[in-house]
Backbone as a ProteinNet text record, in pm:
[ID]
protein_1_A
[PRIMARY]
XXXXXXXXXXXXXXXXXXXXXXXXXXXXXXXXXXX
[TERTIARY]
332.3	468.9	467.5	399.9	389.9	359.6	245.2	189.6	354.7	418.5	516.5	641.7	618.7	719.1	714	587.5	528.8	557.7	525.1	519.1	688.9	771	927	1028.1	1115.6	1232.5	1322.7	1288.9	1368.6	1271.5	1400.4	1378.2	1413.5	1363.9	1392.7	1527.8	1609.7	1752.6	1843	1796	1790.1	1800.6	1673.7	1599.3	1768	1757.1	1833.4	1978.3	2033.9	2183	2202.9	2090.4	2054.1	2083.2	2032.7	2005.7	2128.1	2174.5	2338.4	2440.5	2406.6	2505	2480.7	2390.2	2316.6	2400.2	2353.1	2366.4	2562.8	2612.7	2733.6	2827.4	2734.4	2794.4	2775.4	2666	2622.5	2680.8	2764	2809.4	2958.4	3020.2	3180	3173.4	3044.2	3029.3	3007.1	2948.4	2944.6	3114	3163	3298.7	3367	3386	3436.6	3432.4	3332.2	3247.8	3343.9	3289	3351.6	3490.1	3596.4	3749.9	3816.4
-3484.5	-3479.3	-3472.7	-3575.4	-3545.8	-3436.1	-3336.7	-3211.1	-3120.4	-3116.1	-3037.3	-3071.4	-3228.3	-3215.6	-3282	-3285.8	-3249.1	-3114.4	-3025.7	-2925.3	-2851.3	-2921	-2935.6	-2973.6	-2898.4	-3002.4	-3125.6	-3037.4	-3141.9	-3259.6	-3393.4	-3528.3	-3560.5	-3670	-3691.7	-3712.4	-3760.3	-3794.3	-3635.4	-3552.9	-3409.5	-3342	-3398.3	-3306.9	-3433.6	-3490.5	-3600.5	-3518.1	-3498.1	-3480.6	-3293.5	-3220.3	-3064.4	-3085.6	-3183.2	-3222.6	-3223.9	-3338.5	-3384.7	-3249.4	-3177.1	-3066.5	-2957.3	-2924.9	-2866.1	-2897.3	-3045	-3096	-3106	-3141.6	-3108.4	-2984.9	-2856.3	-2763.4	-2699.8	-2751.6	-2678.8	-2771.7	-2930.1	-2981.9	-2968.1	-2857.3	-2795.7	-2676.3	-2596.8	-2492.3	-2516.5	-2622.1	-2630	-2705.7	-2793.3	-2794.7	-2658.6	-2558.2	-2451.7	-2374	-2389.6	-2265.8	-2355.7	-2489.5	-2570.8	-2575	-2525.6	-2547.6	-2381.2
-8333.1	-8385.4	-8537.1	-8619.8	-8738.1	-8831.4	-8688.3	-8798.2	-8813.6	-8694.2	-8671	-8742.6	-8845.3	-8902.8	-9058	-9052.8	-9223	-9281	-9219.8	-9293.9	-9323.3	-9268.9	-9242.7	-9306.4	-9385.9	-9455.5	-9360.4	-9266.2	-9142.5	-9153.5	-9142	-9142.8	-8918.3	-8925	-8766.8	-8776.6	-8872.4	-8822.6	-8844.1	-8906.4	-8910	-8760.6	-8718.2	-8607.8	-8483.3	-8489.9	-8362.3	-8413.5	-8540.5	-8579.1	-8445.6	-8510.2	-8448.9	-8229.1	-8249.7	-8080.1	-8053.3	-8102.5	-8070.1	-8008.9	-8127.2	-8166.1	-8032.5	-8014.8	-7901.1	-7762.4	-7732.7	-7639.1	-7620.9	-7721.3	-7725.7	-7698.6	-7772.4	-7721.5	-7584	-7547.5	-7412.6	-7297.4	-7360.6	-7240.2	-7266.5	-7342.4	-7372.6	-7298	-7314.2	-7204.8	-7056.6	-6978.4	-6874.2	-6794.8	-6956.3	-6838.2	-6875.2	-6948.5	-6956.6	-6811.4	-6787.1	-6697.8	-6558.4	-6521.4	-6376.2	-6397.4	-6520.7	-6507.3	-6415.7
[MASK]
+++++++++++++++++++++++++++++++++++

């Protein structure tokens, strides 16, 4: 994990904020899709 995020401007609370956002939009698209 470290090599992959040394060489990285991304910080872990970076990399967790990116996730969030992800996970958020793809769970606005799945109730989109079941309405």
């Amino acid at each position: 994990m470290d090599e992959l995020t040394s060489g990285s401007e991304l910080t872990e609370s970076d990399v967790a904020d990116i996730a969030d956002k992800i996970n958020e939009s793809a769970r606005k698209r799945v109730e989109d899709e079941s309405e």
